[in-house]
C-alpha positions in Angstrom: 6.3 -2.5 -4.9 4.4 -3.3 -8.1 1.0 -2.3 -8.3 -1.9 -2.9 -10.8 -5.5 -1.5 -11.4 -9.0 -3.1 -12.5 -12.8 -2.1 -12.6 -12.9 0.9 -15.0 -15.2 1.4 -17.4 -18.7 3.6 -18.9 -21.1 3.4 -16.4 -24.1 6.0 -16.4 -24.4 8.9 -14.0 -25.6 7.7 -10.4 -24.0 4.1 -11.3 -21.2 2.7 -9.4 -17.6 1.0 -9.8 -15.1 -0.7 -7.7 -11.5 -0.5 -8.5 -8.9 -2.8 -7.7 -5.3 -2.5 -6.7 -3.5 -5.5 -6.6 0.0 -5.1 -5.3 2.8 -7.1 -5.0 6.6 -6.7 -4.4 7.6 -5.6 -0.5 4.3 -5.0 0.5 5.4 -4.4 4.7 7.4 -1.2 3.2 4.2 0.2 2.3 3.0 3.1 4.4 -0.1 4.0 3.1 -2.2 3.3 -0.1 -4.1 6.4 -2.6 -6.3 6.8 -5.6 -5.5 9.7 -7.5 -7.9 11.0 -10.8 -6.6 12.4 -13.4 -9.2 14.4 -15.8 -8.4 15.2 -18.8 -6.3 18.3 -19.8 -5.8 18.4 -15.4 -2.8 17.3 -13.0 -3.7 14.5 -11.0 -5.5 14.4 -8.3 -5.7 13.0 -4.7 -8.8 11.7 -4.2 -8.7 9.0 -1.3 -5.6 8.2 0.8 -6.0 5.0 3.4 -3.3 5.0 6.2 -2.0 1.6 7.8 -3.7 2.3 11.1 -7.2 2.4 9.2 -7.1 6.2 9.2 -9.0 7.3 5.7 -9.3 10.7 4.2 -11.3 11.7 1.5 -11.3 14.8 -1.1 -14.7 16.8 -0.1 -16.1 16.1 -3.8 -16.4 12.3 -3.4 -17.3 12.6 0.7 -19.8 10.3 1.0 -20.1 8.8 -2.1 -16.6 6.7 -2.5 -14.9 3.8 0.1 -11.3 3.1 0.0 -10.6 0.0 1.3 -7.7 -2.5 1.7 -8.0 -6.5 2.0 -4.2 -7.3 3.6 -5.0 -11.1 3.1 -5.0 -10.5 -1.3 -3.2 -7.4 -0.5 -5.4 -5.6 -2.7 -6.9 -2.1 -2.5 -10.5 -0.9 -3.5 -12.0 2.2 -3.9 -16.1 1.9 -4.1 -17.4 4.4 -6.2 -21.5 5.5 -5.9 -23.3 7.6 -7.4 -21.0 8.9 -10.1 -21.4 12.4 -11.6 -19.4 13.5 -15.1 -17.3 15.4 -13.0 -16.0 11.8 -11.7 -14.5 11.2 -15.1 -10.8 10.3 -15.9 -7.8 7.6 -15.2 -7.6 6.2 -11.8 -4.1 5.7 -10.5 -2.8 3.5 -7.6 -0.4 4.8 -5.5 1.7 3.1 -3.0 3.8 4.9 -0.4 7.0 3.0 0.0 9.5 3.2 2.9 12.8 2.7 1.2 15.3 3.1 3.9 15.1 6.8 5.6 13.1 7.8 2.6 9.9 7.7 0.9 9.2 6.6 -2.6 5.8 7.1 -4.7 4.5 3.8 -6.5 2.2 4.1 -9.1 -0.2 1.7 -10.9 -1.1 2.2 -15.1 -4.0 3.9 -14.5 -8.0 2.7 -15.4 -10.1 4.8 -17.2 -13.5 6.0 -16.0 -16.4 7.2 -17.8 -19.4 8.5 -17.0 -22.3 9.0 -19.2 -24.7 11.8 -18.6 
């Protein structure tokens, strides 16, 4: 599973983004789909996880202000962002859980930068 990201960029604080995720490769391996944020000088970060059966879950710092999302037909992901704070800031990773087997194996996108002006 290949996987690449779109839609960053310097929006100002209470703007919005959508990110993309376009994956390719053997996408029926994939168990579920994630955007993780990675701030700068921090580990990454889970920050929206959507299972196969629809099932979402969130970080509580986005709750109500982010979507994830999945179009199976372009096999692309989204994830919605409102009302963006500074604390929102950093590289936005894709992640694919891929069924390899008896195993599990962790896909990751390039990352897409997000700014947010105060």
């Amino acid at each position: 599973v290949q996987l690449v990201e779109s839609g960053g960029g310097l929006v100002q604080v209470g703007g919005s983004l959508r990110l993309s995720c376009a994956a390719s490769g053997s996408i029926p391996s994939i168990s579920s789909m994630a955007w993780y944020r990675q701030a700068p000088g921090k580990q990454r970060e889970l920050v929206a996880r959507l299972f196969n059966d629809g099932t979402t879950d969130y970080v509580d710092h986005v709750k109500g202000r982010f979507t994830i999302s999945r179009d199976n037909a372009k096999n692309t992901m989204y994830l919605q962002m409102n009302s963006l704070k500074p604390e929102d800031i950093g590289v936005y990773y894709c992640n694919a859980r891929e069924k390899v087997g008896m195993v599990y194996l962790e896909r990751w996108g390039q990352g897409t930068l997000v700014t947010v002006s105060s």
